[in-house]
DSSP file (Angstrom, degrees, kcal/mol; ACC not computed):
  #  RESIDUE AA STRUCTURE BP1 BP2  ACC     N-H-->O    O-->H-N    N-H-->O    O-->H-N    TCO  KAPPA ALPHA  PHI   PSI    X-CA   Y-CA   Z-CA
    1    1 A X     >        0   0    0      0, 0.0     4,-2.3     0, 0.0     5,-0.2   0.000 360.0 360.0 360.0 -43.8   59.5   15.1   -2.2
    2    2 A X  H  >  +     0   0    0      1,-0.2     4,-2.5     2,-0.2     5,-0.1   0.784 360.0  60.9 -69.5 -14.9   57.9   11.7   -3.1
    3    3 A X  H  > S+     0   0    0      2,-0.2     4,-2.2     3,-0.1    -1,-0.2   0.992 115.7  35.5 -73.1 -65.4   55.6   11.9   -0.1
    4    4 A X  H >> S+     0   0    0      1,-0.2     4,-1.9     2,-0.2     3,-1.1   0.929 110.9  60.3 -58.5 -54.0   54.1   15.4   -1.9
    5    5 A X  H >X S+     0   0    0     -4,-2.3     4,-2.1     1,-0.3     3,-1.4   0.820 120.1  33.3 -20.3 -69.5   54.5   14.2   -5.7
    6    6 A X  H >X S+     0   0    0     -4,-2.5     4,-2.2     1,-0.2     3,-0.5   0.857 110.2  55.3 -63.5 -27.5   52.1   11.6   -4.4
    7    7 A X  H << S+     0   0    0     -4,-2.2    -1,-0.2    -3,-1.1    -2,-0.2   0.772 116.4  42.3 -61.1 -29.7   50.2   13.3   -2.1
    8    8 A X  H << S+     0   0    0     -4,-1.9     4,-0.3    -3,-1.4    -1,-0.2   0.486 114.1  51.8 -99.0 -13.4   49.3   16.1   -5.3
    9    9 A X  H <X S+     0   0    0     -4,-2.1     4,-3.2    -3,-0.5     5,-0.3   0.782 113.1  46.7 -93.5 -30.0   48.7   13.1   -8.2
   10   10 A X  T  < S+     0   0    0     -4,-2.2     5,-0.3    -5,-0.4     4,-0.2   0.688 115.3  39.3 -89.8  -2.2   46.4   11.4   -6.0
   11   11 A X  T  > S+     0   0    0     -5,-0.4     4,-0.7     3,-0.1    -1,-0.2   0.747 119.4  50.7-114.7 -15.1   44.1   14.4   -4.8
   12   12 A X  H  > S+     0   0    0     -4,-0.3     4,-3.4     2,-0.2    -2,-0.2   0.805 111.1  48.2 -68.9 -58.7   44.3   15.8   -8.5
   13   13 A X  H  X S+     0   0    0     -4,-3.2     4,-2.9     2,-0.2    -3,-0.1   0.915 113.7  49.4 -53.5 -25.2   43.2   12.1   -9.7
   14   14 A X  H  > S+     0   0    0     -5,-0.3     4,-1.7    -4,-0.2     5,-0.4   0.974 114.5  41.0 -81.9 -59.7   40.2   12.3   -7.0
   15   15 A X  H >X>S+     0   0    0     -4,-0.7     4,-2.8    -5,-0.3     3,-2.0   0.967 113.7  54.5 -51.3 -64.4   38.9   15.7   -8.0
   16   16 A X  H 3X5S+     0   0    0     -4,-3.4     4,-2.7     1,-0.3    -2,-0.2   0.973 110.0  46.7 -48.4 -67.5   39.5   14.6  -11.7
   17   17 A X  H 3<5S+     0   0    0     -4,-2.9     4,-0.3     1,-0.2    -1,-0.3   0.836 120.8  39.5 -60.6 -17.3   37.0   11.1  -11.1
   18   18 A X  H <<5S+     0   0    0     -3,-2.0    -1,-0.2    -4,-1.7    -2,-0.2   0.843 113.8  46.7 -92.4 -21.1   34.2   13.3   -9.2
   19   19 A X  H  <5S+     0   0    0     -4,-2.8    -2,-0.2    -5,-0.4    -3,-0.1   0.668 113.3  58.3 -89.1  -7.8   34.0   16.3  -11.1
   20   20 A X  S  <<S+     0   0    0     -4,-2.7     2,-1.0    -5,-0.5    -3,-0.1   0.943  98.9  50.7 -62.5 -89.6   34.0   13.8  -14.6
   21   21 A X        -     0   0    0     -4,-0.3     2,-0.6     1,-0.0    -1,-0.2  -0.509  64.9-165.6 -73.7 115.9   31.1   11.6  -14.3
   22   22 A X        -     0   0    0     -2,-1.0    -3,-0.0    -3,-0.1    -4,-0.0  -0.774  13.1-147.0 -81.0 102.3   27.1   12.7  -13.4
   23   23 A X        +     0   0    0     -2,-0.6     2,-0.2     1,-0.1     3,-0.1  -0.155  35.6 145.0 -75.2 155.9   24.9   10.5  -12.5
   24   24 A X        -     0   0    0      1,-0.2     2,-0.1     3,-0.0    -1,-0.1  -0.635  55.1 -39.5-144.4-146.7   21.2   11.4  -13.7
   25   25 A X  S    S-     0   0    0     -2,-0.2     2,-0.2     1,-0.1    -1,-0.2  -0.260  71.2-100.3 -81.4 172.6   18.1    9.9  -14.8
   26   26 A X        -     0   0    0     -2,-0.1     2,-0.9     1,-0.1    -1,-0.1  -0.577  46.1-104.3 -80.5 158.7   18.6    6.7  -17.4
   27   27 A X        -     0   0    0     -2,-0.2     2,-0.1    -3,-0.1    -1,-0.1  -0.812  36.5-137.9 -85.8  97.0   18.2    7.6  -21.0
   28   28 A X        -     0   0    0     -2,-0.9     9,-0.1     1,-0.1     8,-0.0  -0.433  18.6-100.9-102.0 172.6   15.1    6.7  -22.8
   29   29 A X        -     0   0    0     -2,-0.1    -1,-0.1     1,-0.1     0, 0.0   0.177  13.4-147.4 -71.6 168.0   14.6    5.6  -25.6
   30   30 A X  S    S+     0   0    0     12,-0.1    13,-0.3     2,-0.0     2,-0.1   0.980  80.9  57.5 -91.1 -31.7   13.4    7.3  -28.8
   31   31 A X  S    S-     0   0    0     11,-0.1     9,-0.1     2,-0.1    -2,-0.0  -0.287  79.9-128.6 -84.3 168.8   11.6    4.8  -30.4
   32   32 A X  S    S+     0   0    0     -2,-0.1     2,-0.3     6,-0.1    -1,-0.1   0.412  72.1 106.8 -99.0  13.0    8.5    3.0  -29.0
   33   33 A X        +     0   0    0      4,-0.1     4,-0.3     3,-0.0    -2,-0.1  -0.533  64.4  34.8 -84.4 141.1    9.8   -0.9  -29.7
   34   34 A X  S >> S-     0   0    0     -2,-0.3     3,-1.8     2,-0.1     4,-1.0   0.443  91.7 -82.6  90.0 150.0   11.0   -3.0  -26.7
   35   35 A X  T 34 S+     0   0    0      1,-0.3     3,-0.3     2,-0.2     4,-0.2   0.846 118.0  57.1 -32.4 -49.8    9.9   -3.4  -22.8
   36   36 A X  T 34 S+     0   0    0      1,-0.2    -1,-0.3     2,-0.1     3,-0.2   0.744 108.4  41.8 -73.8  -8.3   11.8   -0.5  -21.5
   37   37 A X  T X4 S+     0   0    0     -3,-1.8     3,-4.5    -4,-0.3    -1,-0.2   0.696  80.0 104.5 -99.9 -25.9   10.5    2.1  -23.6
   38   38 A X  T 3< S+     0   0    0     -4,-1.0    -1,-0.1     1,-0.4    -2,-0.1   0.551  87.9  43.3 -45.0 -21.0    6.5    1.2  -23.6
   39   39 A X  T 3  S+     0   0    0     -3,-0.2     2,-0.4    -4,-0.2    -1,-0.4   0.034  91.5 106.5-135.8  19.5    5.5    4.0  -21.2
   40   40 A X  S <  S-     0   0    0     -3,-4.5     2,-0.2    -9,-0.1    -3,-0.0  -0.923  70.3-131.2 -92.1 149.2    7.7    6.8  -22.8
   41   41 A X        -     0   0    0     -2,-0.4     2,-0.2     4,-0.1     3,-0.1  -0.486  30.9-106.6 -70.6 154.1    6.0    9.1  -24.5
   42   42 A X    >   -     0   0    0      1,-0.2     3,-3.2    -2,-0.2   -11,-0.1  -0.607  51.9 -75.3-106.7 154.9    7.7    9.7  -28.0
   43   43 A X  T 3  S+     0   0    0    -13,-0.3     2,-0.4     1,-0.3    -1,-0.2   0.007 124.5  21.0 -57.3 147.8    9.5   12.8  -28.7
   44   44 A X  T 3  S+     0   0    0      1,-0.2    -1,-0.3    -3,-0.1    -3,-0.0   0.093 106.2 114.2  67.0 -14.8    6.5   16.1  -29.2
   45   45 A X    <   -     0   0    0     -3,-3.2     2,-0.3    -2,-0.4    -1,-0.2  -0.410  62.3-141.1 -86.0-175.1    3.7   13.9  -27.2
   46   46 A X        -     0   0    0     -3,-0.1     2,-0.1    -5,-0.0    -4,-0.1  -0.974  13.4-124.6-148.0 143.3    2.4   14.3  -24.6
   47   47 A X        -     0   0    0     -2,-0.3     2,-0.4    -6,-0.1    -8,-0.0  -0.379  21.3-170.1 -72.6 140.2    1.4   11.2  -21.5
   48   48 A X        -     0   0    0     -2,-0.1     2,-0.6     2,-0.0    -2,-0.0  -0.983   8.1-154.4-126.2 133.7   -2.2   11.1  -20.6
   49   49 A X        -     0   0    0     -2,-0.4     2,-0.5     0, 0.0    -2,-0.0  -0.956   6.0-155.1-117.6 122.4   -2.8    8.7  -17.3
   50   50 A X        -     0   0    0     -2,-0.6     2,-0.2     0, 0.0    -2,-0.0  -0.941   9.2-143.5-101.6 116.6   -6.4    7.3  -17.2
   51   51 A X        -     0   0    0     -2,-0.5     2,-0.4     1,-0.1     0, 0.0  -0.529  30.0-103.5 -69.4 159.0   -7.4    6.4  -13.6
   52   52 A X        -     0   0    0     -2,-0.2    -1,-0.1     1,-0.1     0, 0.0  -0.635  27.0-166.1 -83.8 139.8   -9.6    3.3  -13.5
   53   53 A X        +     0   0    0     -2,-0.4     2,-0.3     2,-0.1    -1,-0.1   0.706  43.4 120.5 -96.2 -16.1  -13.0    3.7  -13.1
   54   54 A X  S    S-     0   0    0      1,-0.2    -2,-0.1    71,-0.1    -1,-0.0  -0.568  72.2-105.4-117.9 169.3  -14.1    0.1  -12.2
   55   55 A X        +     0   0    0     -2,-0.3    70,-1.1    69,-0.1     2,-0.3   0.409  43.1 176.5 -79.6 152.2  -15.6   -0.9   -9.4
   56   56 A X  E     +A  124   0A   0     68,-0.2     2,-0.3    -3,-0.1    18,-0.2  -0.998   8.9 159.1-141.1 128.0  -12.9   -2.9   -7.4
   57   57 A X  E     -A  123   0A   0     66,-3.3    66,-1.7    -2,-0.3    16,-0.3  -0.716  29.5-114.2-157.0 179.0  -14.0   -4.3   -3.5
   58   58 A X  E     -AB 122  72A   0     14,-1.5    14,-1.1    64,-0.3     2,-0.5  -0.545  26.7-102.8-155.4 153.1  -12.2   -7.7   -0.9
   59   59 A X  E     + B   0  71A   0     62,-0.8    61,-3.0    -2,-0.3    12,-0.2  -0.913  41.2 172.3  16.8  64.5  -13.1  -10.6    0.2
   60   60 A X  E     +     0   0A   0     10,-1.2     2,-0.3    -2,-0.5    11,-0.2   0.913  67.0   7.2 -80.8 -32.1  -14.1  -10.1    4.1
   61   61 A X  E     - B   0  70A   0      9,-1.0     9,-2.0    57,-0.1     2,-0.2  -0.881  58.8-154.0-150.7 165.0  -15.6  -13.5    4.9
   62   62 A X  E     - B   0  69A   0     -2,-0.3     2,-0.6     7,-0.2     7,-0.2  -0.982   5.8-171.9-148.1 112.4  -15.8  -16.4    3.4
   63   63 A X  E   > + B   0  68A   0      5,-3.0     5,-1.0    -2,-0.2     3,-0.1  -0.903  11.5 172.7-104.0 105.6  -18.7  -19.3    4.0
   64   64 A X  T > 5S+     0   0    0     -2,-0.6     3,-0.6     1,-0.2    -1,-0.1   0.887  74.0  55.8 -63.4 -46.9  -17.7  -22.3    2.1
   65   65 A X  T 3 5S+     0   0    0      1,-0.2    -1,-0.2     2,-0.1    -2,-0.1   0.782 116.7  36.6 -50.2 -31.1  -20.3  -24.5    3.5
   66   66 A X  T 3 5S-     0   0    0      2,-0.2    -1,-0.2    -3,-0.1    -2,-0.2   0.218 102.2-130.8-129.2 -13.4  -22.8  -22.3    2.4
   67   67 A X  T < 5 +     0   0    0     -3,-0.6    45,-2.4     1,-0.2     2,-0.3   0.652  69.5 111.9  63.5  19.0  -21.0  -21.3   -0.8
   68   68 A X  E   < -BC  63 111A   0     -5,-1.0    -5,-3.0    43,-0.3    43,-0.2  -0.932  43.5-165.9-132.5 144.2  -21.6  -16.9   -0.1
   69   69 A X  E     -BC  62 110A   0     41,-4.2    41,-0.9    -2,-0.3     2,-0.4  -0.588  20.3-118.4-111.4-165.1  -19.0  -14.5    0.7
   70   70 A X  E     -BC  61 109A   0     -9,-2.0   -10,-1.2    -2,-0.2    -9,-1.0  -0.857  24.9-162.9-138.6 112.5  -19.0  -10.9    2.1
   71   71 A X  E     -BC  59 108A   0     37,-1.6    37,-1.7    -2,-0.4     2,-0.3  -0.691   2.3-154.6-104.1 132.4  -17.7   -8.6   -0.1
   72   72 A X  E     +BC  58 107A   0    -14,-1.1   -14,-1.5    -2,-0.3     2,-0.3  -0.792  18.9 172.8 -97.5 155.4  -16.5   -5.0    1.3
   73   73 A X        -     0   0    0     33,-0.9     2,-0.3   -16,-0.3     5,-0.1  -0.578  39.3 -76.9-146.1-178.4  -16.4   -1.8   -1.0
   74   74 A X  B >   -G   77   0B   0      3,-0.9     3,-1.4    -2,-0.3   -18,-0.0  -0.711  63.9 -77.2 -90.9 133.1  -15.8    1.7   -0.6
   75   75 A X  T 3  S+     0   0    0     -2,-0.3     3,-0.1     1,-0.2    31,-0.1  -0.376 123.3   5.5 -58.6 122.4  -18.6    4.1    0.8
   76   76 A X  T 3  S+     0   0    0     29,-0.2    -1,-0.2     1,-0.1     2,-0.2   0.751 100.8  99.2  67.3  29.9  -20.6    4.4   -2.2
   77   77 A X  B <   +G   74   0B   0     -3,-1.4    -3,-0.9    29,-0.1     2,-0.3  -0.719  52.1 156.9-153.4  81.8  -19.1    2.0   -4.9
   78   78 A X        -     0   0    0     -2,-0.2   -23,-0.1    -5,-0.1    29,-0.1  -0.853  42.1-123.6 -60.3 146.1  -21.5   -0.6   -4.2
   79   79 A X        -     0   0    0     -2,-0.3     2,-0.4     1,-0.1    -1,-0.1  -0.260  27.9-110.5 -73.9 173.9  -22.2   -3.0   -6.8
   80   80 A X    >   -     0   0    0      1,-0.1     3,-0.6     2,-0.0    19,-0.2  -0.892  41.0 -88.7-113.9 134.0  -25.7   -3.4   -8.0
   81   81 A X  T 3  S+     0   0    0     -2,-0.4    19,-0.2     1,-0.2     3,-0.1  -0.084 117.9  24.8 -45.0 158.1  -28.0   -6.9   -7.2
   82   82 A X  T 3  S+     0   0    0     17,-3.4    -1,-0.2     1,-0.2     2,-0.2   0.562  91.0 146.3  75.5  13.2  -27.5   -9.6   -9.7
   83   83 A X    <   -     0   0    0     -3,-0.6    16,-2.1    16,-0.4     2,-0.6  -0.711  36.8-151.0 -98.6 122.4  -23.9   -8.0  -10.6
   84   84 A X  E     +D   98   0A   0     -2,-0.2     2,-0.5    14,-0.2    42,-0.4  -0.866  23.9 163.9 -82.9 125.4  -21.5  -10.7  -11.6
   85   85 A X  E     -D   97   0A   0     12,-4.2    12,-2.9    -2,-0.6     2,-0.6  -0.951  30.5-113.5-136.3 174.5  -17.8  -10.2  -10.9
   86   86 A X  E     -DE  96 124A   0     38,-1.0    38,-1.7    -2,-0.5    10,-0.2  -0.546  19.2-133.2 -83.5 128.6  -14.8  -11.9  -10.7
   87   87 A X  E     -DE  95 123A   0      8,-3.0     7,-1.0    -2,-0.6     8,-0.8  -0.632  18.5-156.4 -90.4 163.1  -12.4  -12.6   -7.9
   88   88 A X  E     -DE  93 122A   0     34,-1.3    34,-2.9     5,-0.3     2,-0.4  -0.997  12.7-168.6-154.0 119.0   -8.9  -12.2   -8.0
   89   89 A X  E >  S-D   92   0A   0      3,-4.0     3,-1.9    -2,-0.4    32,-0.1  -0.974  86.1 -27.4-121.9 126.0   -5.9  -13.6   -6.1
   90   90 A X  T 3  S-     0   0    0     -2,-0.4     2,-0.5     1,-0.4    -1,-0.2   0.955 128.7 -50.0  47.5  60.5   -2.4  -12.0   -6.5
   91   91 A X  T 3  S+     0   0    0      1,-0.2    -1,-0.4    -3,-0.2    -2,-0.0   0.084 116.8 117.7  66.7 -25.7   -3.9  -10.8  -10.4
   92   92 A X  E <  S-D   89   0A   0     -3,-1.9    -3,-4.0    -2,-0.5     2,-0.4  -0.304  73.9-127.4 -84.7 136.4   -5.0  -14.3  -11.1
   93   93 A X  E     +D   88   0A   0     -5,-0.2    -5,-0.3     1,-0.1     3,-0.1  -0.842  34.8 171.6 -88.2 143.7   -8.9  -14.8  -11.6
   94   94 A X  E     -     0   0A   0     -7,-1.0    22,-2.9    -2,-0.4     2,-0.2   0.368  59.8 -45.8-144.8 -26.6   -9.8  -17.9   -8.8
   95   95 A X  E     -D   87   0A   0     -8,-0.8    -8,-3.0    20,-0.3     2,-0.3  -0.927  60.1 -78.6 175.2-176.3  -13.5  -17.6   -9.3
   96   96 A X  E     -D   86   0A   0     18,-0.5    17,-2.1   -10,-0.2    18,-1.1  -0.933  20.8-164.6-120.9 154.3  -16.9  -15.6   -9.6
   97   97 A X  E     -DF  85 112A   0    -12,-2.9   -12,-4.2    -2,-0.3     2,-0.6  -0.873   4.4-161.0-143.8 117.9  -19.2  -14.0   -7.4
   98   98 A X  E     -DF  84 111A   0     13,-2.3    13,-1.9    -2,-0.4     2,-0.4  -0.981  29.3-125.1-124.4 138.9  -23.0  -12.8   -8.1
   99   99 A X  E     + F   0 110A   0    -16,-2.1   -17,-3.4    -2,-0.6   -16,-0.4  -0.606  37.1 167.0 -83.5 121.0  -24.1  -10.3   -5.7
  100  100 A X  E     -     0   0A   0      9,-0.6     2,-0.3    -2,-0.4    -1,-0.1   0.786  39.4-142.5-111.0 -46.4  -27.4  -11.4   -4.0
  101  101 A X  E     +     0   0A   0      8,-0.4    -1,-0.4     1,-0.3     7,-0.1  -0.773  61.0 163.8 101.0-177.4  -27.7   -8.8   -0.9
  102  102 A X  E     -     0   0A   0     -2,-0.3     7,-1.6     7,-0.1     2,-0.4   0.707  44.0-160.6 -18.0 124.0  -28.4   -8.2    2.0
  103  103 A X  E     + F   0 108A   0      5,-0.2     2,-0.5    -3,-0.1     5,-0.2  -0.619  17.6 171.8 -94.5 141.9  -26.4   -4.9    2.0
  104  104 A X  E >   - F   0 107A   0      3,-1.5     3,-2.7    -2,-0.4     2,-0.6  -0.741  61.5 -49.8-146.8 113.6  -25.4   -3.6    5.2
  105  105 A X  T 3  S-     0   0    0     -2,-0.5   -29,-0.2     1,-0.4    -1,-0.0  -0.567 121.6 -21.1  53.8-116.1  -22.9   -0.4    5.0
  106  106 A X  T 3  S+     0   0    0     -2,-0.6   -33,-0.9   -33,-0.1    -1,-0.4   0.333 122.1  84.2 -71.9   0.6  -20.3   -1.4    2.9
  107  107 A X  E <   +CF  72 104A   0     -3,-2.7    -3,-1.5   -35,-0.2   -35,-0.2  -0.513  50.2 178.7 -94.4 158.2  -20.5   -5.0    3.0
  108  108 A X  E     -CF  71 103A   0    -37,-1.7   -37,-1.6    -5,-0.2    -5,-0.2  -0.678  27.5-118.9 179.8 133.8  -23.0   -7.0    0.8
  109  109 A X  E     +C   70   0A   0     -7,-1.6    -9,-0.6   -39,-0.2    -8,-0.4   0.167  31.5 180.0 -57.0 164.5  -23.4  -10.6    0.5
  110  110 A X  E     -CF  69  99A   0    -41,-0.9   -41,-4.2   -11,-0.3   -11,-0.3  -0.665  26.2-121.3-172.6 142.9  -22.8  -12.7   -3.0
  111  111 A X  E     -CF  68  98A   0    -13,-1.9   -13,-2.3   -43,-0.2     2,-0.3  -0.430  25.5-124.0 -56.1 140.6  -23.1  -16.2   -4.0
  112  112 A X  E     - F   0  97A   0    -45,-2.4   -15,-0.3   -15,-0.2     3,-0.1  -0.834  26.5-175.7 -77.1 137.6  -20.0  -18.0   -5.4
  113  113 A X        -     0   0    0    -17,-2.1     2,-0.5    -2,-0.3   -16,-0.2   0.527  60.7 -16.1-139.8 -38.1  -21.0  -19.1   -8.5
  114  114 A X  S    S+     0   0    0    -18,-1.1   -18,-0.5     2,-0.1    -1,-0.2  -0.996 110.0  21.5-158.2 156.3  -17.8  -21.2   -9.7
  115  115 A X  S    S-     0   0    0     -2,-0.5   -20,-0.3   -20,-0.2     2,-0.2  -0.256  92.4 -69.5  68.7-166.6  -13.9  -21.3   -8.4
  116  116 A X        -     0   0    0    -22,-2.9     2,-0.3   -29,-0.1   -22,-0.2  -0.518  29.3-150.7-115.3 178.4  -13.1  -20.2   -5.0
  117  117 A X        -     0   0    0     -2,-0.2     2,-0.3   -23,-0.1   -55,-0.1  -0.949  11.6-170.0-148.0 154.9  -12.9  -17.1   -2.7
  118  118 A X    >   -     0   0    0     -2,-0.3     3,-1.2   -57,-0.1     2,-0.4  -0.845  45.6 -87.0-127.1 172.3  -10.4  -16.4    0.7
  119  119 A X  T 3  S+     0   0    0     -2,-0.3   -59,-0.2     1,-0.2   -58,-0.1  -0.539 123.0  26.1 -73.9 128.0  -10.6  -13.4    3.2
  120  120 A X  T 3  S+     0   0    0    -61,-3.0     2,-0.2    -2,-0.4    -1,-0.2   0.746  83.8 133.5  87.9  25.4   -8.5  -10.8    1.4
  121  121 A X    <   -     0   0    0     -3,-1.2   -62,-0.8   -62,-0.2     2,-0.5  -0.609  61.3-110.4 -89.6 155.6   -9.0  -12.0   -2.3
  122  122 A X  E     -AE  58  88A   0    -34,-2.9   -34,-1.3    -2,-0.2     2,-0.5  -0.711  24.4-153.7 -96.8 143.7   -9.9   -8.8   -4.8
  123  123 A X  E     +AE  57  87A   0    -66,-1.7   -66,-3.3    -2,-0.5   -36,-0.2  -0.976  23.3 165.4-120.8 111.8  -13.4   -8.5   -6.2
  124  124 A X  E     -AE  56  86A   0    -38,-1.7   -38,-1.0    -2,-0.5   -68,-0.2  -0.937  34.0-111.7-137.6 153.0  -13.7   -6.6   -9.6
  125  125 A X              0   0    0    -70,-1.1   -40,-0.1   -40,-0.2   -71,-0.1  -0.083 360.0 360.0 -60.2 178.0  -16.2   -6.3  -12.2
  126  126 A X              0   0    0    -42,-0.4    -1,-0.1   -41,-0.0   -41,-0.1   0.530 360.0 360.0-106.1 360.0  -15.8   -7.6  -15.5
């Protein structure tokens, strides 16, 4: 008799603890103050996401001696001669880069003009 008693409070308690709590999404907040909230939209708006439009290219080689890299792009997001931009390691700006030519497919040459450059640093306009 004690064996069922328990056997029926503890499958009663189990049903009781899944069919209570639902997990969902987190609850955000209504107002627009504090970190977690910054990217909700406020109650009746409505999000608009702007892609970024500018031009964003790597670091393929690097001549130090010689102070020029070779910057790769995207077919047809080249930069334009005389273009300065900045290079970029892990977000951090590291130095800048004016674009001299010779272009050859997607690669095109540029002087380092201050700071430093590695193979795989990001190259963005300003």
């Amino acid at each position: 008799m004690r064996v069922g008693l328990a056997l029926v409070i503890g499958a009663v308690g189990l049903g009781a603890g899944c069919a209570g709590h639902k997990t969902g999404p987190p609850p955000v907040a209504a107002s627009s103050s504090g970190p977690s909230s910054q990217f909700a939209p406020l109650a009746g708006e409505k999000l608009i996401v702007t892609p970024e439009n500018g031009l964003q290219g790597k670091v393929a080689k690097v001549n130090m001696s010689g102070w020029f890299v070779i910057l790769n792009f995207p077919v047809g997001h080249l930069p334009r001669l005389e273009q300065q931009l900045n290079v970029y390691r892990l977000g951090l700006k590291v130095g800048e880069v004016k674009v001299t030519g010779p272009q050859r497919d997607d690669n095109i040459v540029g002087d380092l003009i201050s700071g430093e450059a590695q193979t795989g640093d990001e190259v963005r306009d300003r």
